[in-house]
C-alpha positions as CSV (number, residue, x, y, z in Angstrom):
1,X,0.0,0.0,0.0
2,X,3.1,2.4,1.1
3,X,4.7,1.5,-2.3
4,X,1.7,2.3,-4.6
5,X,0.6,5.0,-2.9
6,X,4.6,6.4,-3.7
7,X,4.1,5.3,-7.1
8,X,1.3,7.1,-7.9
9,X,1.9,10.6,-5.5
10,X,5.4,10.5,-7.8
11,X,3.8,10.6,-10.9
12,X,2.2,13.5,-10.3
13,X,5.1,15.6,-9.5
14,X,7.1,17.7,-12.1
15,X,10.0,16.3,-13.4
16,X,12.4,18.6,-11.9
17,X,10.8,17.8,-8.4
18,X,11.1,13.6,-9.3
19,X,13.4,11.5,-8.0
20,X,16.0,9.7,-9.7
21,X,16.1,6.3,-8.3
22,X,19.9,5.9,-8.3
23,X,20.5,9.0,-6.3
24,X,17.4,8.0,-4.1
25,X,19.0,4.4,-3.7
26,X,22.4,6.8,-2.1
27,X,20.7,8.7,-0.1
28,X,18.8,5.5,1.2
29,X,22.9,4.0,2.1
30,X,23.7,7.2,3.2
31,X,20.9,7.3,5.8
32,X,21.5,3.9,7.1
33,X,25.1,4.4,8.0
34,X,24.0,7.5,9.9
35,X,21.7,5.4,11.6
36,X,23.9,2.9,12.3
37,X,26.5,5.6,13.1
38,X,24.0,6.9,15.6
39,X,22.8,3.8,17.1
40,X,26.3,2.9,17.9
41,X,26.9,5.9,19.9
42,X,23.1,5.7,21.7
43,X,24.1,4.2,25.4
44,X,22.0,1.0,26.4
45,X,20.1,1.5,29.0
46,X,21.5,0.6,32.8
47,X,18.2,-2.5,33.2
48,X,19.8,-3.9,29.6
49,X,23.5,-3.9,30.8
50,X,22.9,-5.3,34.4
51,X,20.5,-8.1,32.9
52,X,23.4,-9.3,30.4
53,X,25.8,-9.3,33.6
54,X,23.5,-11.3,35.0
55,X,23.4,-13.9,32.4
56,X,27.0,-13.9,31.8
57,X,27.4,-14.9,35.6
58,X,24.5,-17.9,35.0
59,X,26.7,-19.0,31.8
60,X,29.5,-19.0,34.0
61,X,27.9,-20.9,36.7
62,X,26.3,-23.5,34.6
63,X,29.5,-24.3,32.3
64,X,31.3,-25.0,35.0
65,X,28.9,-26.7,37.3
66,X,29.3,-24.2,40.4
67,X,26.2,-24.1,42.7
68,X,23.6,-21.1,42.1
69,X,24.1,-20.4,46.2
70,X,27.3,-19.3,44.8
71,X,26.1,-16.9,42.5
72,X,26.0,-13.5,45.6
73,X,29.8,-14.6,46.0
74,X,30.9,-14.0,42.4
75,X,28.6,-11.1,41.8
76,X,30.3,-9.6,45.1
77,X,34.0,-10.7,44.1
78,X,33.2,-8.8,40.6
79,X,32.1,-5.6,42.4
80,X,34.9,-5.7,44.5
81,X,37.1,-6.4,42.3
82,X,36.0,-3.2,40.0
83,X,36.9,-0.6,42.4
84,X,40.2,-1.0,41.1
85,X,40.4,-1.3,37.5
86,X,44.5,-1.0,36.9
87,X,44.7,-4.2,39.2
88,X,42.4,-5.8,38.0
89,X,43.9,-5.5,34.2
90,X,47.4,-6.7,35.9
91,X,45.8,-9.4,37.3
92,X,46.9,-12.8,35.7
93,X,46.2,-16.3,38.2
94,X,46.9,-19.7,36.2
95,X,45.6,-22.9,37.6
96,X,49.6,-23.6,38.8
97,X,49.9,-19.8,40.4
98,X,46.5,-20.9,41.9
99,X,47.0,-24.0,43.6
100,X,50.9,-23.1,44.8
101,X,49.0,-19.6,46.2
102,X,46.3,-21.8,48.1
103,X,49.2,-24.2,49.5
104,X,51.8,-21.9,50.8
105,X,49.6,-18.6,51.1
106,X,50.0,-15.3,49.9
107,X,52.5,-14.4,53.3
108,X,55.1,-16.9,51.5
109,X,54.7,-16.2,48.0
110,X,57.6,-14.6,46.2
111,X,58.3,-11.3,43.6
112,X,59.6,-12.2,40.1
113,X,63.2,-11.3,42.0
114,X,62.6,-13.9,44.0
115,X,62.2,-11.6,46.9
116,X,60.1,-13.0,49.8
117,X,57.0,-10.9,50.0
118,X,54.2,-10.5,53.1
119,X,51.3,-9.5,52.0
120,X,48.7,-8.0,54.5
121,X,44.8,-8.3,54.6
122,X,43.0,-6.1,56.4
123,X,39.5,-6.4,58.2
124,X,36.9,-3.7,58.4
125,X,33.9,-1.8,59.3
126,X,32.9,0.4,56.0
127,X,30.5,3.5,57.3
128,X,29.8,4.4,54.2
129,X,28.7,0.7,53.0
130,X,27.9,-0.1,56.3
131,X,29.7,-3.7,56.1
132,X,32.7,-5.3,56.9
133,X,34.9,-5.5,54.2
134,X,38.2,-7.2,53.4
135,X,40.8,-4.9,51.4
136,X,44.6,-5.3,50.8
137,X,46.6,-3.6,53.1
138,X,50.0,-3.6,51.9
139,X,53.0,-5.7,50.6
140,X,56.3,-5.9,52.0
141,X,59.8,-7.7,51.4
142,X,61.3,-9.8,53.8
143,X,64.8,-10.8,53.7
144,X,64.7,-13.3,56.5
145,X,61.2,-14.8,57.4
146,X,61.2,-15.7,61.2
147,X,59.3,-14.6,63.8
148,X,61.3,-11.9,64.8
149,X,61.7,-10.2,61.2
150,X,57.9,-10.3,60.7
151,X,57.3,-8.6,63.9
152,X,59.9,-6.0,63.5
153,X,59.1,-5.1,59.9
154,X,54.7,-4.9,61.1
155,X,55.6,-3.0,63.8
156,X,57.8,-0.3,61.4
157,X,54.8,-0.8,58.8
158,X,52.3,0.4,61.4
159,X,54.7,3.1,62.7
160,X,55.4,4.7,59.4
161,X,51.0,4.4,58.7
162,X,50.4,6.0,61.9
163,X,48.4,2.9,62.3
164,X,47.4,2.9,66.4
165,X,47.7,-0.7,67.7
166,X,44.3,-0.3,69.4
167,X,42.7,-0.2,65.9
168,X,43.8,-3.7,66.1
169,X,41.2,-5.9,67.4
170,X,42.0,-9.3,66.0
171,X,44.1,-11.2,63.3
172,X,42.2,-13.0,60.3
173,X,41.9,-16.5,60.9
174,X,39.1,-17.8,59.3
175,X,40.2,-19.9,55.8
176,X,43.1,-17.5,56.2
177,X,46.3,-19.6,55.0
178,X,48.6,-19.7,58.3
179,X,52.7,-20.0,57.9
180,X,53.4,-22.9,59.8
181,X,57.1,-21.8,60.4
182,X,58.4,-25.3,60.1
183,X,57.6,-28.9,57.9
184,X,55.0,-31.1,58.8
185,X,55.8,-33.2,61.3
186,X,55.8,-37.2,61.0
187,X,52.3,-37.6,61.9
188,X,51.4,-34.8,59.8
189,X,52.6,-36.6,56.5
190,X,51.1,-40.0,57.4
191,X,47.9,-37.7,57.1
192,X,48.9,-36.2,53.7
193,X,49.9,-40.0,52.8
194,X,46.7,-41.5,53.5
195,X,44.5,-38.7,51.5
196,X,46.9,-38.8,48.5
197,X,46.8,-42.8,48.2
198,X,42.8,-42.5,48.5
199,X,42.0,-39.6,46.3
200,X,43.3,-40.8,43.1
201,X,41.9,-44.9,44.2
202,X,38.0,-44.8,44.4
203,X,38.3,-48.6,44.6
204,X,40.9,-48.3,47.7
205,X,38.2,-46.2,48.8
206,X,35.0,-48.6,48.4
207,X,37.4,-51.1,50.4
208,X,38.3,-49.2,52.9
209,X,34.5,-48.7,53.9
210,X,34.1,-51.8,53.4
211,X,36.6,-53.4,55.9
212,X,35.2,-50.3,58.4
213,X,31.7,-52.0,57.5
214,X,33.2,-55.4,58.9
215,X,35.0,-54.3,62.0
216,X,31.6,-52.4,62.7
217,X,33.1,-49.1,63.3
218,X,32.3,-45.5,61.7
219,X,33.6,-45.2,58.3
220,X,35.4,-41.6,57.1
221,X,37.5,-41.2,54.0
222,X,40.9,-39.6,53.8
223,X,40.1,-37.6,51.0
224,X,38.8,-34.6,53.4
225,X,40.5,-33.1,56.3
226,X,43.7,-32.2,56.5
227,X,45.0,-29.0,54.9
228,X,48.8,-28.6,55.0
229,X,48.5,-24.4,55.3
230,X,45.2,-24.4,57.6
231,X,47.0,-26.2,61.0
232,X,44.1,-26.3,63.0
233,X,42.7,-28.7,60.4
234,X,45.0,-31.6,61.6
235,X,43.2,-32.0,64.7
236,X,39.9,-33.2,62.4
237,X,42.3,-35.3,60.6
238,X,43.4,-36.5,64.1
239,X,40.0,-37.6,65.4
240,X,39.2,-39.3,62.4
241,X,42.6,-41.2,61.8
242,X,42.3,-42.2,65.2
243,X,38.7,-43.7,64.9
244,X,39.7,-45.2,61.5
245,X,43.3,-46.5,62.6
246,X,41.7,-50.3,63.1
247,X,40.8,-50.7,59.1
248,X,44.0,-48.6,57.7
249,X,45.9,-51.0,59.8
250,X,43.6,-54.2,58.4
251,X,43.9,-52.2,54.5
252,X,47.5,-51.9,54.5
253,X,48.2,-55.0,56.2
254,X,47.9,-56.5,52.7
255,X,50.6,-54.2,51.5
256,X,53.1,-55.7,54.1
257,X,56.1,-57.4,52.6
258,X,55.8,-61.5,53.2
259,X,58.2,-61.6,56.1
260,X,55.6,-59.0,58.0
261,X,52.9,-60.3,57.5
262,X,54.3,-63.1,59.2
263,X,55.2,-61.0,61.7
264,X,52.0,-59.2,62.7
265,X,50.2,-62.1,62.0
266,X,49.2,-62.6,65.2
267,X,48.7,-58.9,66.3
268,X,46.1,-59.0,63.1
269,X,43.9,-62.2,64.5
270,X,44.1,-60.5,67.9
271,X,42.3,-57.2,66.2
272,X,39.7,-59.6,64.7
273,X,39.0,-60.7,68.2
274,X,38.2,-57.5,69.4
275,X,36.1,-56.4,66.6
276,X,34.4,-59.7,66.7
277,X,34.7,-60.6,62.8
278,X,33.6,-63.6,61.9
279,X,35.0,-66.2,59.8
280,X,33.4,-65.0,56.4
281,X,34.8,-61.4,57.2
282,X,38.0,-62.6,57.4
283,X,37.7,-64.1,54.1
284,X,36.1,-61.2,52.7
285,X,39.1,-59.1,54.1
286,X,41.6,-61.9,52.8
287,X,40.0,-61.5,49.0
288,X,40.4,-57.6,49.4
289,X,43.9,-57.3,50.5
290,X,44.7,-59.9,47.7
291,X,43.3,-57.7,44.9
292,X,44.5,-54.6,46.0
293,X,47.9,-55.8,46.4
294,X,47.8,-57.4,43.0
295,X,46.7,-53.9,41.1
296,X,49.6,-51.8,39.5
297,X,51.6,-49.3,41.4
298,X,53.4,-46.4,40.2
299,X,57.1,-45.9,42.0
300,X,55.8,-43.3,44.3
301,X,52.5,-44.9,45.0
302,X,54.9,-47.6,46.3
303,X,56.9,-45.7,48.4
304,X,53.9,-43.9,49.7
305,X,52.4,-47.3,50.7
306,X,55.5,-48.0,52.3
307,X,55.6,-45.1,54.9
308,X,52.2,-45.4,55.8
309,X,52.7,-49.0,56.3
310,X,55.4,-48.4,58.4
311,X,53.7,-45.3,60.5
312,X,50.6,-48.1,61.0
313,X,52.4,-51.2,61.9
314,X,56.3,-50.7,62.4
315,X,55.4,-47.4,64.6
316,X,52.1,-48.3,65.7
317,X,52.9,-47.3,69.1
318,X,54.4,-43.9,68.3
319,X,51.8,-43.2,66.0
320,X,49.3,-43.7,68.3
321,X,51.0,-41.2,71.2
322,X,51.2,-38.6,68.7
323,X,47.5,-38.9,67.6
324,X,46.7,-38.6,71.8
325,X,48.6,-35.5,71.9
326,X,47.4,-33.7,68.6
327,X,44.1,-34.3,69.8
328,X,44.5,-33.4,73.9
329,X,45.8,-30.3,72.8
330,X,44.8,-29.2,69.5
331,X,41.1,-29.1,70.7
332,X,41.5,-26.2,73.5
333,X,42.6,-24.1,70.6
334,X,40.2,-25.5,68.2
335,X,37.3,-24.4,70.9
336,X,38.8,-21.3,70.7
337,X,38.8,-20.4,66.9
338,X,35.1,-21.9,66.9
339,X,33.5,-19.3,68.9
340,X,34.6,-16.5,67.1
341,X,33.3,-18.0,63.9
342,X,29.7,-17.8,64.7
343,X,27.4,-15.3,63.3
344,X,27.5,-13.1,66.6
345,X,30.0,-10.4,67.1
346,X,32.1,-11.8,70.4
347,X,35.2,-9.1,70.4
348,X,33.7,-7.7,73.9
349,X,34.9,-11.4,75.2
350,X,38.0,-11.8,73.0
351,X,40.3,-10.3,75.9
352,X,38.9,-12.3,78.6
353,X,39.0,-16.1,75.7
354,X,42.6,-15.0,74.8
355,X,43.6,-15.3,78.4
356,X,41.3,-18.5,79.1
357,X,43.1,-19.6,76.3
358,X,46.2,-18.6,77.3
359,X,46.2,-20.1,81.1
360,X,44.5,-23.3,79.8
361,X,47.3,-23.9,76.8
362,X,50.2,-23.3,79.8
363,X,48.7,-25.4,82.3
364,X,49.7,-28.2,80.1
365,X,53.5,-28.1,80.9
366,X,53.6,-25.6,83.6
367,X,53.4,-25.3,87.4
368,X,50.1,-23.6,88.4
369,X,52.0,-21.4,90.9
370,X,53.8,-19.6,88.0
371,X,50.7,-18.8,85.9
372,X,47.5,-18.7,88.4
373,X,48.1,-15.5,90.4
374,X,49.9,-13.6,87.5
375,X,47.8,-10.4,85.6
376,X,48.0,-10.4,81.9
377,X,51.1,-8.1,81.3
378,X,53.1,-10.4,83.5
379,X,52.3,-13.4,81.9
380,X,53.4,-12.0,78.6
381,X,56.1,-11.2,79.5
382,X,57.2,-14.2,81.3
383,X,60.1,-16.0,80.0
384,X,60.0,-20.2,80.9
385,X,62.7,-21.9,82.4
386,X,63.2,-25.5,83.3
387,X,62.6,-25.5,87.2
388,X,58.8,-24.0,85.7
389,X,58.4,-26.5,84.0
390,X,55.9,-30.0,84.8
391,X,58.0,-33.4,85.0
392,X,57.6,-35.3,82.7
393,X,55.3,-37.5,84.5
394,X,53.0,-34.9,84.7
395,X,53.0,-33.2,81.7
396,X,49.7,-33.7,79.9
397,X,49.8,-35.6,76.6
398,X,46.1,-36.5,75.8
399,X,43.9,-39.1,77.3
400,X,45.2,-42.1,75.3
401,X,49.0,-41.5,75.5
402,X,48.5,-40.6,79.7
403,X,46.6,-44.2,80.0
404,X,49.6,-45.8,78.4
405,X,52.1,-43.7,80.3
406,X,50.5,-45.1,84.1
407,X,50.3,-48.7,82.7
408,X,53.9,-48.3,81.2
409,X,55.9,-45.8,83.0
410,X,59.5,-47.7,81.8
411,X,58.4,-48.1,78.1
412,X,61.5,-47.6,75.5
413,X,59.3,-45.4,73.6
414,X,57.5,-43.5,76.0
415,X,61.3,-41.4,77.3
416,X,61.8,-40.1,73.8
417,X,58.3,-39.0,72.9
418,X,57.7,-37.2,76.5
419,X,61.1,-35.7,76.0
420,X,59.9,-34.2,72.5
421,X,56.7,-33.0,74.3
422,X,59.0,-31.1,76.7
423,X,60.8,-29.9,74.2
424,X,58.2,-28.5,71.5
């Protein structure tokens, strides 16, 4: 209709006022590609832009399978992260950079000098926002990473930032990656032993349950737990290696050279006593141990299987002293961290928990007459000596290792460990 209607309205015109199609046909381009021009330049509208962020974070979330609770955390992250815009372009985190940064922490990582650096988070009421917000601090280098270093160098940081030490109510804890200052201990890597061999063995896995099944005691796997950089989490690896330590040592019996198994033959019938297992769960448990030990290893898998063998059979006894200890005293710190993570804001009672704490960690391995009637300020500032120090005897080492300690106060094994206790 809009085309005959032209058609006919054109015909009427004079032929100086007509149109040459050619030149109508430019002017047609020509009006486009202002359009287009002009429609490039037109801003989209704010509801248009945030609904395509939104759907950029559901693609996100459903390509790689990441739970839609987690969709406020990545919205928040990308908010946060957009305050500063010449970091965020700088910013480059590979998978490797990612897992050795989740290992050993930001406080350890290094520059591309290879200069030690110590990187400080800070914690903090936002009035403006009004919420707590988490926002790098600082970076420093460290020559020599000790104690003493990283409290001198904090202490010029907050000096030279005319930072007031009151401001400072509390240090970040929570998932926060802690330098351990030294190597895991023995027990430590028969932990990281255990959940290596069972996170890349789902079989070793199904049999391990299985043989907890049989003994008729809880089963846990290895895979969770312990976290090399998060310390407190070796006292959950503690309590569950120490509930599980009766079908690791039935697993890994299997693993034993000929000549053991001969040995601890008799220790092995003993433990199926105790756990009443009957004559078709031994068979069961025979058939097991025969399969996995017939399955292919890889050099370090072997080795691996090796240690923990000897941790669980050759060491059984040390092993089991350590666990006592780990969880005796790991748990009045772990009570501590736990009621600061609760959704109520505690820091009125952080003082008063911090000396609890304090007084409760000392009584351990120290004379009550040296601690009890001292104020704070004293006691931090008390230096230990031997004569303050609990005898051996006394010194408390977990309910397990303090059983064996009455019932065998001569034991080869038991001079050495409570002299490392005294010593730590």
């Amino acid at each position: 209709m809009i085309a005959s209607t032209h058609s006919v309205a054109s015909s009427f015109l004079p032929a100086s006022a007509r149109v040459n199609p050619a030149s109508q046909s430019q002017a047609n381009q020509g009006s486009e590609t202002i359009r287009q021009q002009c429609q490039g330049k037109m801003p989209v509208p704010v509801i248009n832009r945030i609904a395509n962020a939104e759907a950029m974070v559901l693609g996100t979330l459903a390509e790689h399978s990441i739970p839609f609770s987690k969709a406020p955390v990545i919205v928040e992250l990308a908010q946060t992260l957009s305050l500063d815009k010449p970091a965020l372009q700088g910013m480059k985190l590979s998978r490797t950079a990612a897992s050795y940064k989740m290992i050993h922490g930001l406080d350890k990582s290094t520059s591309n000098n290879n200069k030690k650096i110590l990187s400080m988070l800070v914690c903090y009421y936002h009035a403006d926002l009004r919420k707590v917000i988490v926002e790098h601090l600082g970076s420093l280098e460290i020559v020599k990473v000790n104690a003493a270093s990283l409290e001198k160098v904090l202490c010029e940081f907050f000096e030279k930032n005319n930072i007031p030490w009151n401001n400072l109510v509390s240090m970040l804890m929570d998932l926060c990656a802690v330098m351990r200052g030294s190597p895991l201990t023995d027990l430590e890597k028969l932990f990281s032993d255990l959940q290596v061999d069972h996170k890349w063995s789902p079989d070793q896995v199904m049999y391990l349950k299985e043989i907890a099944m049989i003994l008729n005691i809880s089963a846990s796997s290895p895979q969770r737990g312990f976290v090399p950089h998060r310390w407190l989490s070796a006292y959950d690896a503690s309590m569950a290696t120490h509930a599980m330590m009766p079908a690791y040592k039935v697993l890994y019996y299997g693993f034993l050279s000929t000549a053991d198994k001969e040995l601890y033959r008799e220790p092995l019938e003993l433990m199926y006593t105790k756990y009443h297992v009957n004559q078709a769960g031994r068979a069961r448990i025979k058939v097991v141990q025969e399969e996995l030990n017939r399955k292919g290893m890889t050099p370090q898998g072997r080795e691996r299987k090796k240690r923990v063998c000897k941790k669980l059979w050759h060491e059984e006894t040390t092993t089991v002293l350590r666990l006592s200890i780990y969880m005796g005293l790991l748990t009045i710190l772990k009570e501590y961290v736990m009621v600061f993570q609760g959704s109520q804001t505690l820091v009125h009672k952080l003082h008063d928990r911090q000396l609890e704490l304090f007084l409760a960690f000392m009584a351990c391995f120290v004379k009550a007459e040296h601690i009890t009637q001292l104020s704070p300020r004293p006691l931090r500032e008390m230096v230990l000596e031997d004569h303050m120090l609990l005898p051996s005897k006394e010194v408390y080492v977990g309910q397990e290792a303090d059983t064996f300690r009455s019932q065998n106060p001569n034991h080869a094994l038991l001079v050495p460990f409570l002299a490392d206790v005294r010593k730590a």
